[in-house]
C-alpha angles and dihedrals in degrees: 000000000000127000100191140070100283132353104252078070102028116136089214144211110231119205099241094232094049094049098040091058088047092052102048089048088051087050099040083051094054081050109269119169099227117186109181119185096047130144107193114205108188147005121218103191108185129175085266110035149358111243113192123194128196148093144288118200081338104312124122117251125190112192137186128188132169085232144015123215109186116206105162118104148248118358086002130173104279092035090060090035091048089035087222110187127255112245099187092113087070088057134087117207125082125185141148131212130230103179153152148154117264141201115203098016096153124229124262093231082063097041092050107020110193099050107154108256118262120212088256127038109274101215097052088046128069113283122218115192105186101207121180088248087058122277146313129225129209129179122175118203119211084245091081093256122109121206107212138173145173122228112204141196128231090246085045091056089047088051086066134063102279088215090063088075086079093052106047093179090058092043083058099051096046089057091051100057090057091070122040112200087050082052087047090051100044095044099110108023123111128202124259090210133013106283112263127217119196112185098209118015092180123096130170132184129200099226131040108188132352131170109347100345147070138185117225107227105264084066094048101043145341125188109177134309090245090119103021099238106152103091100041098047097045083053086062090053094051090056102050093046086054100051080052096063083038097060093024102142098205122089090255092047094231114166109263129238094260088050095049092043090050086050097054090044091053095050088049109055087038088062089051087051098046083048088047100048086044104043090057089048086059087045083053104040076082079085140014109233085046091063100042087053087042079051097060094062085063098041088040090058103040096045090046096049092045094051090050093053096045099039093038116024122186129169097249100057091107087073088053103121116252122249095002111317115150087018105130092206095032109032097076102034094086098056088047101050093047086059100048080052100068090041092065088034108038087220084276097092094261116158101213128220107309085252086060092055105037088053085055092054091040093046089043085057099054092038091060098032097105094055098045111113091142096070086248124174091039108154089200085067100067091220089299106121118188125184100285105187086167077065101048092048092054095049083053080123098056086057082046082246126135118235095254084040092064109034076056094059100038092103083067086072089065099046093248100137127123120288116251118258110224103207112207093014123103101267128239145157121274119198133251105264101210102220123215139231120304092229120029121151096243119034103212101309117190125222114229103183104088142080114274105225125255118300099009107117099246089223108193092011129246084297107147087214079082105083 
């Protein structure tokens, strides 16, 4: 499904399944050695190699690597052989997940004819529904099946009979029948799979990598998909790892200890900084224009950092810290703004005085200001933000760019650079990678509630904390 204007430039949402076995064939082709059906016992790590023991479709296998990367998910293998410590008491958000996959789930410019138009089109995007028990997700595949959930607080869970957990099915129709044009668009849809509940989606360790081996982020922490921040950011940590094989010193080139060290701060302080940005979009989902404002830390960071990579690429931009670390406008504002949210809503959902919430939207302006190469914050919009390259022309200071500089470089946003050249490698032809917006409202976000196909390794499982 695609989220952008139209799709030869659509950032895009992938079904999980579909993408996973993709994937795995593309891997097995470059020469992978992809073993599927294995349950692994037990990790050795020594000073000179990894030796893993387990079993595939009941056989013994006995393993050694110069090096482990787990990328599995919460509560995944390393993290339960190297007993690493939970660090979810250090987070903030709290949610918990009601979801399915459904067939004949209608449109909303059916059920409420008349919406003002948005710059893309809104049922092939992903749509966000803010309820007063959290938020609802809905993603339409061009196969005719939507994949929705409901996120819910843990006020929003209390609001509810406690004894409708235990019957998931129950839980989502009585969300449903609170609102009724989410009612009138799920009336005759019917689920794909039986509806899932998960209490608590959210999971944090203490360590991300350590002597020969390292987690991906998803095995390290999740927070919530509100902002979609599990595949970018786990690309980033694909590339990092990679330039750490790439520069490794010792003669197995192996990643050294202040790589790996720099790998697992950075992860660190990025999770505090997705929980951040997230925990003050629940304190603002009390009231809508404190959401839309909430929404524009999140817009602000992303469109700046991709037009810096695109329009001025470096080696080292892998280590540029995600949504905004290291940032010295970005990397506090989500703190700060977390904080001026409870104060307005007491951490009870309340809206404040219209004052209250006027000085946040106005606050949120000037602190991204510097950042904002996207023309955010722009009252005139109406909270519908097309891709504005006048305003991103205009902003060529704020890349540190001057305005030929960057009309010169504009193609980069398309991917349409010159292909690398691989010297002392057999040559061949790579293909044109299409790029995307600069600004969409989802980045590539993966659905995880569906069944892998047959013989794909389904990794992390089809856990929705995935995202």
């Amino acid at each position: 499904m695609a989220a952008s204007p139209h799709d030869f430039l659509s950032d895009t949402h992938w079904l999980r399944a579909d993408v996973d076995h993709h994937f795995v064939r593309q891997a097995v082709a470059a020469g992978v050695d992809y073993r599927d059906h294995v349950e692994l016992s037990a990790a050795e790590i020594s000073p000179d190699l990894v030796r893993l023991t387990g079993k595939r479709d009941g056989e013994v296998i006995d393993l050694r690597a110069n090096f482990v990367i787990d990328a599995s998910g919460p509560a995944g293998f390393l993290a339960q052989q190297l007993s690493i410590a939970s660090g979810l008491e250090r987070t903030q958000t709290r949610s918990a997940l009601v979801y399915s996959h459904f067939d004949g789930v209608r449109l909303m410019d059916d059920v409420v004819p008349g919406l003002r138009e948005g710059p893309y089109p809104d049922d092939w995007a992903a749509v966000h529904h803010v309820i007063d028990e959290g938020w609802m997700y809905s993603l339409r595949f061009d196969h005719g099946v939507t994949s929705a959930g409901f996120l819910l607080t843990p006020r929003g869970i209390a609001s509810l009979n406690s004894s409708m957990t235990g019957y998931p099915d129950q839980l989502w129709h009585a969300l449903l029948d609170r609102y009724p044009t989410l009612a009138d668009a799920f009336a005759v849809a019917t689920p794909m799979m039986p509806i899932g509940f998960r209490p608590l989606i959210q999971h944090r360790l203490t360590r991300a990598a350590g002597d020969r081996w390292a987690l991906m982020p998803h095995a390290y922490a999740f927070v919530d998909p509100l902002f979609s921040t599990g595949i970018a950011w786990s690309l980033r940590a694909v590339e990092r790892l990679a330039l750490a094989f790439e520069t490794a010193r010792n003669r197995h080139r192996v990643p050294d200890a202040d790589a790996l060290a720099r790998y697992d701060s950075q992860i660190g302080k990025e999770a505090d900084q997705i929980d951040l940005v997230v925990a003050g979009a629940y304190e603002a989902m009390a009231h809508f224009d404190l959401f839309a404002a909430q929404a524009m830390l999140y817009f602000a960071a992303v469109s700046f950092a991709e037009a810096s990579q695109r329009l001025k690429p470096s080696d080292d931009v892998a280590w540029n810290g995600f949504l905004g670390v290291g940032d010295s406008v970005l990397d506090p504002l989500p703190g700060e703004s977390l904080a001026r949210l409870r104060a307005i809503t007491k951490s009870r959902s309340e809206t404040g005085s219209s004052d209250d919430r006027q000085a946040f939207v106005d606050w949120i302006g000037r602190a991204i200001a510097p950042r904002n190469i996207a023309g955010l914050a722009d009252p005139a919009r109406g909270n519908l933000y097309p891709v504005d390259f006048d305003a991103l022309i205009e902003g060529h200071a704020l890349l540190a760019m001057t305005r030929d500089r960057l009309i010169e470089a504009l193609p980069s946003l398309r991917g349409m650079t010159r292909q690398p050249s691989f010297t002392g490698r057999q040559s061949r032809t790579l293909p044109r990678r299409p790029g995307s917006p600069i600004l969409n409202a989802r980045a590539c976000e993966l659905d995880l509630a569906s069944t892998p196909k047959k013989g794909t390794d389904n990794g992390a499982g089809n856990s929705p904390e995935s995202t």
